[in-house]
C-alpha positions in Angstrom: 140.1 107.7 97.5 138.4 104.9 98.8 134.7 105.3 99.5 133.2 104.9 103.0 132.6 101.3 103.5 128.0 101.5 103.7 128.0 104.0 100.8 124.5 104.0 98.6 123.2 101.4 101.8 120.0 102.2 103.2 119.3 100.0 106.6 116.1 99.5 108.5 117.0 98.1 112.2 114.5 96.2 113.6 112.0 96.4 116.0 113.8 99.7 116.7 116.6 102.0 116.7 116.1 103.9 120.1 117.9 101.6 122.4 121.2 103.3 123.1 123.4 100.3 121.9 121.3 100.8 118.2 121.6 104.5 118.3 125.3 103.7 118.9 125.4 101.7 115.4 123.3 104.3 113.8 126.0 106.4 113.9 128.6 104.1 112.8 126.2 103.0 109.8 126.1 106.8 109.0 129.8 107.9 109.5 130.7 105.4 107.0 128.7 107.1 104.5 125.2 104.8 105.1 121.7 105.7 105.7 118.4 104.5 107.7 115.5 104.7 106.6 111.9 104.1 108.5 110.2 102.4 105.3 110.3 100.1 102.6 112.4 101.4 99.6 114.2 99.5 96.8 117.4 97.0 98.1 117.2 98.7 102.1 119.0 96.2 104.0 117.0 94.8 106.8 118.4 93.6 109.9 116.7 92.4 113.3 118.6 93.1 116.9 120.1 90.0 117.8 118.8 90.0 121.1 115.2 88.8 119.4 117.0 86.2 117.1 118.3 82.3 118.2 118.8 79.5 116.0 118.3 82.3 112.9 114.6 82.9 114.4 112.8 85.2 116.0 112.2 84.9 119.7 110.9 86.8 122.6 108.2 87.9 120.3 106.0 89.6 123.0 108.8 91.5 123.7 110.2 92.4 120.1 106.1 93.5 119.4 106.2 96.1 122.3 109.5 97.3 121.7 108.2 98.0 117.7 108.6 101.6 116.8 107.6 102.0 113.5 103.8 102.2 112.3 102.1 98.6 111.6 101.4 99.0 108.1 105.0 98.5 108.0 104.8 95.0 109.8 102.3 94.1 107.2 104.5 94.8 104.4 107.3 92.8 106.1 105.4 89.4 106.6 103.2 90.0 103.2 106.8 90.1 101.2 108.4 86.5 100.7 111.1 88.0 98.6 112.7 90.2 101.3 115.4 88.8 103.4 116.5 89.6 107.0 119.6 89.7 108.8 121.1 89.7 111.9 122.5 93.4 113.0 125.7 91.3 113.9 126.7 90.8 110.6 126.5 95.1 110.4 129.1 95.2 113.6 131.2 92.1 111.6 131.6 94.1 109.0 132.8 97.4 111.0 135.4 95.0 112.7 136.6 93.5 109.4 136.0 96.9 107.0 134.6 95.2 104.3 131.0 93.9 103.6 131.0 90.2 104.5 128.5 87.5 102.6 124.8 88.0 104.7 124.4 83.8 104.4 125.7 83.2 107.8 123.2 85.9 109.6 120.5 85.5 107.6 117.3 85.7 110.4 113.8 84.7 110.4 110.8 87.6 111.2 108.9 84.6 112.6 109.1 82.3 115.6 109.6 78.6 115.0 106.1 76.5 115.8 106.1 75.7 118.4 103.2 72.7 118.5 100.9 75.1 120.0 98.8 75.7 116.7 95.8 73.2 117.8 96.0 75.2 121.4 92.2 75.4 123.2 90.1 78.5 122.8 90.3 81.0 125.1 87.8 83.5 126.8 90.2 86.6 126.0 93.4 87.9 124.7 96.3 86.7 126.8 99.4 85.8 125.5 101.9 83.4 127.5 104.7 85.1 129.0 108.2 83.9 128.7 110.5 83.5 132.0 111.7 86.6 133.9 114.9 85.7 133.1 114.7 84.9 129.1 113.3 88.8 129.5 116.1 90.5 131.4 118.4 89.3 128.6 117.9 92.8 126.9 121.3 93.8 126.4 120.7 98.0 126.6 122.5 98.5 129.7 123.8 102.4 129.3 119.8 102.9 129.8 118.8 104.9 133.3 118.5 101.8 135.3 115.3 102.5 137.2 113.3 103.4 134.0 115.1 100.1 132.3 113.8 97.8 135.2 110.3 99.5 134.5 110.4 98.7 130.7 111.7 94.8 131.4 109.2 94.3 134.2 106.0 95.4 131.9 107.1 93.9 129.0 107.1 90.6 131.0 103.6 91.5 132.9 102.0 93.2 130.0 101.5 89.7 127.9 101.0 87.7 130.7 98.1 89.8 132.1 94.7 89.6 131.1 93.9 92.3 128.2 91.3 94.9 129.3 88.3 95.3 127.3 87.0 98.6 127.0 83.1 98.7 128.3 81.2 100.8 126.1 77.8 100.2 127.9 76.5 103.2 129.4 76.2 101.7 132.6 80.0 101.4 133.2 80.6 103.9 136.0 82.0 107.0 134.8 83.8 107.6 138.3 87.4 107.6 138.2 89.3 107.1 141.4 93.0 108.1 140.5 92.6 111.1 138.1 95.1 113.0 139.5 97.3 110.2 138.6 96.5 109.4 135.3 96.3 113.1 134.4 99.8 112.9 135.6 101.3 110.4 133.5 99.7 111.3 130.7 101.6 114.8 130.6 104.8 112.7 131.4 103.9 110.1 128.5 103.6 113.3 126.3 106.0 114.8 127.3 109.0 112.4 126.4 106.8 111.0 123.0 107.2 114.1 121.9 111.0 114.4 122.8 111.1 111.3 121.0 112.2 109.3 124.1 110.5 105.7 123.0 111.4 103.8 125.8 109.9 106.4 128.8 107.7 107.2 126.5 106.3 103.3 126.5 106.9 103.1 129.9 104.8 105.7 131.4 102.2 105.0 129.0 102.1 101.3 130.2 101.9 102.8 133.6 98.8 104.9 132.7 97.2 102.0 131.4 97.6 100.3 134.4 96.5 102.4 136.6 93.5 103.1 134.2 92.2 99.6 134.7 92.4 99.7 138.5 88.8 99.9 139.9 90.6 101.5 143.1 92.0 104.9 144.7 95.5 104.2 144.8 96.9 105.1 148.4 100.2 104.7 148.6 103.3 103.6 146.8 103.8 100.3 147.8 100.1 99.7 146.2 101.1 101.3 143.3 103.9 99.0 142.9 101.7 96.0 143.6 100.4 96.7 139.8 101.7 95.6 136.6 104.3 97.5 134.6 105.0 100.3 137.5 108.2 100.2 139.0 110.1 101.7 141.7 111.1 105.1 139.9 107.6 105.7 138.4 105.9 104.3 141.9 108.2 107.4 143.8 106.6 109.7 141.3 103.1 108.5 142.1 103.9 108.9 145.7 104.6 112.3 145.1 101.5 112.6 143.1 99.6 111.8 146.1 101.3 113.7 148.9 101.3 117.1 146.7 98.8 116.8 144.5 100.9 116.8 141.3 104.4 116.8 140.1 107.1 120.1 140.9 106.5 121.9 137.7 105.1 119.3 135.5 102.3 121.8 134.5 104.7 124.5 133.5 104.2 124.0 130.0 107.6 123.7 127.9 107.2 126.1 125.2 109.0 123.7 122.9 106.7 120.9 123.7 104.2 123.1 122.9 105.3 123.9 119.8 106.2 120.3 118.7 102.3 119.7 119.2 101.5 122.5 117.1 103.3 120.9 114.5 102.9 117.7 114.4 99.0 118.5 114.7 99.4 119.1 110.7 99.1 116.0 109.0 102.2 114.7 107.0 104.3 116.9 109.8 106.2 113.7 112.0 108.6 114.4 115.1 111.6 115.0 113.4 111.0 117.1 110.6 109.0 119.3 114.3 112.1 118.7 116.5 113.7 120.5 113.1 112.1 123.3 113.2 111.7 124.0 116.9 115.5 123.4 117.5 116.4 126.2 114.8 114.0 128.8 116.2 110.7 128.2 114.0 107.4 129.0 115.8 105.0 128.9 112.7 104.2 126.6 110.0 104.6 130.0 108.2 108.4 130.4 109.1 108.9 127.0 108.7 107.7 127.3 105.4 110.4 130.2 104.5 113.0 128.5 106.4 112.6 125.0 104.5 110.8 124.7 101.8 111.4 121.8 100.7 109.8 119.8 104.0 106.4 121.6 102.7 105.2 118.9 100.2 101.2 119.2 98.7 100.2 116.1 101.4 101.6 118.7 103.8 99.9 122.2 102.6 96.6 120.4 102.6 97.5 119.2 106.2 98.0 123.0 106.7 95.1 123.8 105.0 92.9 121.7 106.5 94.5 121.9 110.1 91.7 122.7 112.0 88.8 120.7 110.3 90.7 117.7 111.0 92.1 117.9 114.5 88.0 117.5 115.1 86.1 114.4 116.1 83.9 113.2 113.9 80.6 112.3 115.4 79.5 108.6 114.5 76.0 110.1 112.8 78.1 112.0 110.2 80.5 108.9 109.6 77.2 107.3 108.7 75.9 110.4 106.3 80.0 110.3 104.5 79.1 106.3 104.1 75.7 106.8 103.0 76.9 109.3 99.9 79.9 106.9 98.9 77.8 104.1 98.7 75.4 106.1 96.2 78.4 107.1 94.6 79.1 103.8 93.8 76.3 102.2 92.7 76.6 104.5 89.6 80.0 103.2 89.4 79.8 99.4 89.9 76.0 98.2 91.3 77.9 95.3 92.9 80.6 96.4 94.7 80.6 97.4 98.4 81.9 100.0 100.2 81.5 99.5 104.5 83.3 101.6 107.5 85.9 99.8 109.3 88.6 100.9 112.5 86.9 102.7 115.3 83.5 103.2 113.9 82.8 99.4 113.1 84.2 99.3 116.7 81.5 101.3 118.0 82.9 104.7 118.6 80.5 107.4 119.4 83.5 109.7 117.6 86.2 109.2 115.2 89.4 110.4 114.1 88.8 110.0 110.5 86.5 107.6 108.3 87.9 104.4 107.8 86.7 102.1 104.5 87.2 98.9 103.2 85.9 98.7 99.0 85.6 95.3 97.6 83.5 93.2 95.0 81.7 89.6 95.9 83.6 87.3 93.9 86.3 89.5 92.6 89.8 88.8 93.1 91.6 91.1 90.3 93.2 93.9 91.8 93.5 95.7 88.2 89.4 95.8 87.9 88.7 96.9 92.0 91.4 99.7 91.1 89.4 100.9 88.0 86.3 100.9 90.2 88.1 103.1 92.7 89.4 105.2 90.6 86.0 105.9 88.5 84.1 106.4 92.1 87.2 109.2 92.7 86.4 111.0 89.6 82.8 110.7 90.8 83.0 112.2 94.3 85.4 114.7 93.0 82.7 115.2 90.3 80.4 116.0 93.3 82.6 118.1 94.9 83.1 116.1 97.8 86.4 115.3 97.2 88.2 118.6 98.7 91.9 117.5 98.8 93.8 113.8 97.6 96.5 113.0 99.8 97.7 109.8 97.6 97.3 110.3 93.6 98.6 107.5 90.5 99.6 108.9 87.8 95.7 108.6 85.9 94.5 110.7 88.6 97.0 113.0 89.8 96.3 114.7 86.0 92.6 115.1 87.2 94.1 116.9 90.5 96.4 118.7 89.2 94.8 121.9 89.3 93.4 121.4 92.8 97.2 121.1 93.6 98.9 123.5 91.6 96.7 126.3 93.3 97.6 125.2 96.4 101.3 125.4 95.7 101.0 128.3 94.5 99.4 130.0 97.0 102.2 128.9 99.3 104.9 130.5 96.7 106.1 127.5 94.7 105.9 128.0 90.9 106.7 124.3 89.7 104.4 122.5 88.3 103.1 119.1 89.7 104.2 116.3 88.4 102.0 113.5 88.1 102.3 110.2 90.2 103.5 106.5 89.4 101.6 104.8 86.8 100.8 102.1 89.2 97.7 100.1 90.2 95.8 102.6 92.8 95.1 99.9 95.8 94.4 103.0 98.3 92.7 106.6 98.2 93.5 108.8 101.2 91.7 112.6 100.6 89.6 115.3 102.9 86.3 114.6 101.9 83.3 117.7 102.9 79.7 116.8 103.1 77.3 119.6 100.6 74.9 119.9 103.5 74.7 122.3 106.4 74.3 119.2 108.6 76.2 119.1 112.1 77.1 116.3 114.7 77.5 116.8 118.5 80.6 119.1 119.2 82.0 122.1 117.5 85.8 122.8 117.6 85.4 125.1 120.2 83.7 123.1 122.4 86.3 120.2 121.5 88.8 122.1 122.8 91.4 120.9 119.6 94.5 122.7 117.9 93.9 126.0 116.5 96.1 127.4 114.3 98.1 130.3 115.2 97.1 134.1 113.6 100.0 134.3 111.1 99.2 130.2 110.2 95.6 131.1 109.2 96.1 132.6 105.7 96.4 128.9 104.7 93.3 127.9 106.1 90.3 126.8 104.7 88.3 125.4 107.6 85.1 125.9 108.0 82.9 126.6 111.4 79.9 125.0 110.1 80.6 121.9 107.8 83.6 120.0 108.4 86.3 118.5 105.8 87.2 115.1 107.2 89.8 112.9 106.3 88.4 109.3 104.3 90.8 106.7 103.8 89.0 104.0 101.2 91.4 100.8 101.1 91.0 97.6 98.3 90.5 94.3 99.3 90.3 91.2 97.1 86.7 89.3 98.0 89.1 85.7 98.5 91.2 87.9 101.7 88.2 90.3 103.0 88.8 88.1 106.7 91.9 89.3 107.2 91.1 93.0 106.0 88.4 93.2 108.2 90.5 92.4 111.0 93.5 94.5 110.2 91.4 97.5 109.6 89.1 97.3 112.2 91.7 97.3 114.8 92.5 98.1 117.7 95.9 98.4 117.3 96.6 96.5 120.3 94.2 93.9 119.6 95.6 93.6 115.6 99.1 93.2 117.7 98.0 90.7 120.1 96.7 88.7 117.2 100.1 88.8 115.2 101.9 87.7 118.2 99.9 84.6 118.5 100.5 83.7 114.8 104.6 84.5 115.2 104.3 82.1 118.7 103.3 79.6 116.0 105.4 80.4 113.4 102.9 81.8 111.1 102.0 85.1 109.3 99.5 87.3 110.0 98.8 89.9 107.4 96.3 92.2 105.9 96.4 89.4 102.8 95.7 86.3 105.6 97.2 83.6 108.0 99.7 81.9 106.2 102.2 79.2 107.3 105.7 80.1 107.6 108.1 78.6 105.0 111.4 78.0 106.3 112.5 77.4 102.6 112.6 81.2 101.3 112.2 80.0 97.7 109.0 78.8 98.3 106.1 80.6 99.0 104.3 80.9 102.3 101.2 78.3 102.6 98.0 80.4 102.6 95.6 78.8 106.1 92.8 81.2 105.8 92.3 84.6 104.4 88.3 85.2 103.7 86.5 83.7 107.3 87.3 86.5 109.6 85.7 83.9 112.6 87.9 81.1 111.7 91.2 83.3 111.7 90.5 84.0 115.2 89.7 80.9 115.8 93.2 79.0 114.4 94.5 81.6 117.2 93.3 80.2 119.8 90.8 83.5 120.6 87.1 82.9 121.0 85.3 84.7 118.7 85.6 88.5 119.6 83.0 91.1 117.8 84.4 94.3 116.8 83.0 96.3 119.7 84.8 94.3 122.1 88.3 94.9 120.3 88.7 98.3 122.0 91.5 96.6 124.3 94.4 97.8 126.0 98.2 96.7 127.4 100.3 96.3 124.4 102.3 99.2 122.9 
């Protein structure tokens, strides 16, 4: 019997596979016995949506960035790889047409745009990227979409590059008024509401609304003034009308039980919206059924998630980021007296409170991977030594045997008997864990005050939270000293900023990475050409962006 014709293939469709017309070939590429995958795993077949390729290149990259769907480490990986090659999702339909697998030369594609000339461009004040024409834009070929919400998405993806980024003011003399409240509370539900039905595109689009709105200064009045703004269109701009003659949407804040409980869910870390969607379309409303009812999606990243479910859906007030730093860094210096450990993402961007605690580890003068990995992993074995370490979430095979106990009771305590095998015996270049302070010490708001998830009675058993001293999550991420530029930039964030940035470098036909700007090679058996990597400054400034300190990066308009 012959075998389907994509058996053993695993694809990855670029920027991303909710547009109907994808999801259409997504189920082709799985009736004839192929898979998709969200990640980077050994001989997955890349392709990019030939609406964002001419001439074997990317275009439209302002668009392609807003329509990505998948996280951005991904991106990174992409551009950092010169082995992988990319193809056009044409040669995926030829192939359907013909039933057979065709030779890839003829649709091989570029994830970069050519240069074009505009790499000695001035400085600019701020983050604005040129915007292509109108009608390069409306060349998206998703037409089965609902039309209103379609000429929504294609009229902020033109605006939403074109205008002027906003920078968040921190100062505490920004007024704290805000003139359309009802509005933005509004959207937001709506924004949540179809993120969470995994709707991408009205998802984006009401979220770009939001932001909008957000950054207008003024009451909104009506709906033709609502229109007058950047990326609202006429179907949103009839919901804000409504908005504003009722005072909020028919029954938008009768909560949908199953939104609810995809929250809960995907409130425990390692839990993403499909394994959720899973559970609440068979019935599940625990973590605890869902732990009888599939076993198997319960991993030890996940029970610690469940574990630690409460502790880290709270804030983290910038003092105590400080006091984690403060006790790392002493850790260290009984490890290596010349390495350095300093907080990146949204504390080095000045937030009074933080998700979790961001760190970059590196050595002046040291470019080996192999010798910053034995320093992180002997300052691991320290902090667990000081029993600050409460839970890895990442492990190599050296140090998965030192947490093997920590995990085996774990599992065990949620029923499984196996025991743990021990990870990849691989260079450790990250170390994600829950990391709890020894003191009594507490910052600024308490969960209940927060107002964050809770865990349900029957969840609790699992629990290990604590009222008074918080487990938080630490991520602590290598960086050779020669590419500590480009780390800085890619870890400080924000997203939209780091996205804004990549653009730029694409527009020119460079790479933009966590490892540094490189110059494009057209030829792919040569490597890339390395531009800068180490002067964070001078990245910016072969961009074309003014120098911009990390406080000021808290921008928004790109999704």
């Amino acid at each position: 019997m012959k075998c389907p014709l994509f058996t053993g293939l695993s694809f990855l469709i670029l920027p991303s596979i909710e547009p109907p017309r994808v999801q259409f070939i997504v189920k082709l590429i799985e009736a004839n016995g192929g898979s998709m995958v969200d990640s980077l795993i050994n001989d997955t077949v890349i392709l990019i949506n030939d609406t964002f390729v001419e001439s074997h290149t990317l275009r439209k990259s302002e668009l392609f960035h807003s329509e990505w769907s998948y996280d951005e480490e991904l991106w990174y990986k992409l551009v950092s790889n010169e082995q992988l090659e990319f193809f056009k999702l044409s040669w995926l339909s030829e192939c359907l047409k013909h039933q057979k697998l065709l030779d890839k030369a003829d649709f091989r594609a570029r994830l970069m745009e050519e240069d074009n000339g505009n790499s000695n461009s001035p400085h600019v004040d701020a983050i604005s990227i040129e915007t292509q024409s109108s009608a390069e834009d409306t060349e998206v070929e998703d037409q089965t979409l609902d039309f209103d919400v379609q000429t929504e998405l294609l009229k902020s993806d033109a605006n939403v590059m074109a205008s002027q980024s906003v920078i968040e003011d921190t100062s505490e003399s920004k007024s704290t008024v805000k003139p359309n409240l009802a509005l933005t509370r509004a959207l937001e539900q709506l924004f949540k509401k179809y993120r969470l039905q995994g709707d991408t595109y009205r998802a984006r689009g009401y979220q770009l609304a939001l932001q909008s709105i957000e950054s207008h200064d003024k009451a909104i009045t009506s709906e033709q003034e609502a229109l007058s703004l950047p990326n609202i269109g006429p179907s949103i701009a009839s919901k804000i009308q409504t908005i504003l003659k009722l005072g909020s949407l028919p029954g938008l804040n009768e909560a949908d039980k199953n939104e609810e409980l995809l929250d809960y869910f995907m409130a425990c870390h390692g839990v993403g919206a499909q394994t959720a969607r899973k559970w609440v379309s068979n019935g599940i409303t625990s973590l605890t059924e869902a732990l009888k009812a599939y076993p198997s999606d319960f991993t030890w990243n996940v029970l610690f998630g469940w574990r630690f479910y409460e502790d880290w859906s709270v804030k983290i007030p910038r003092e105590e980021c400080a006091d984690h730093l403060a006790l790392m860094e002493k850790a260290l210096r009984d490890v290596d007296s010349s390495a350095r450990i300093v907080l990146t993402g949204s504390y080095r961007r000045g937030a009074a409170t933080c998700g979790d605690i961001d760190t970059v580890l590196y050595k002046p003068g040291c470019d080996d991977i192999w010798t910053l990995s034995q320093i992180l992993e002997k300052l691991v074995l320290r902090l667990k030594g000081m029993n600050y370490i409460r839970c890895p979430l990442n492990l190599n095979h050296a140090l998965g045997q030192e947490f093997k106990p920590m995990i085996e009771t774990l599992t065990h305590a949620a029923g499984f008997h196996e025991s743990y095998v021990s990870g990849p015996k691989e260079v450790l270049k990250k170390f994600y864990f829950g990391g709890k302070l020894p003191s009594n010490t507490t910052h600024g708001l308490s969960k209940t005050e927060q107002q964050v998830p809770r865990l349900k009675f029957e969840d609790s058993l699992m629990s290990e939270s604590d009222q008074n001293t918080h487990c938080r999550r630490v991520d602590i991420l290598l960086s050779r000293w020669s590419q500590l530029g480009a780390v800085m930039i890619y870890f400080t964030g924000n997203d939209d900023f780091n996205k804004s940035l990549r653009i730029r470098a694409t527009k020119r036909g460079w790479k933009l990475s966590n490892n540094g700007l490189y110059q494009s090679n057209a030829n792919t058996e040569k490597k890339d050409l390395l531009i800068e990597s180490f002067d964070e400054r001078r990245i910016m400034s072969l961009l074309g962006v003014v120098w911009c300190p990390p406080e000021e990066r808290n921008i928004k308009g790109y999704i």
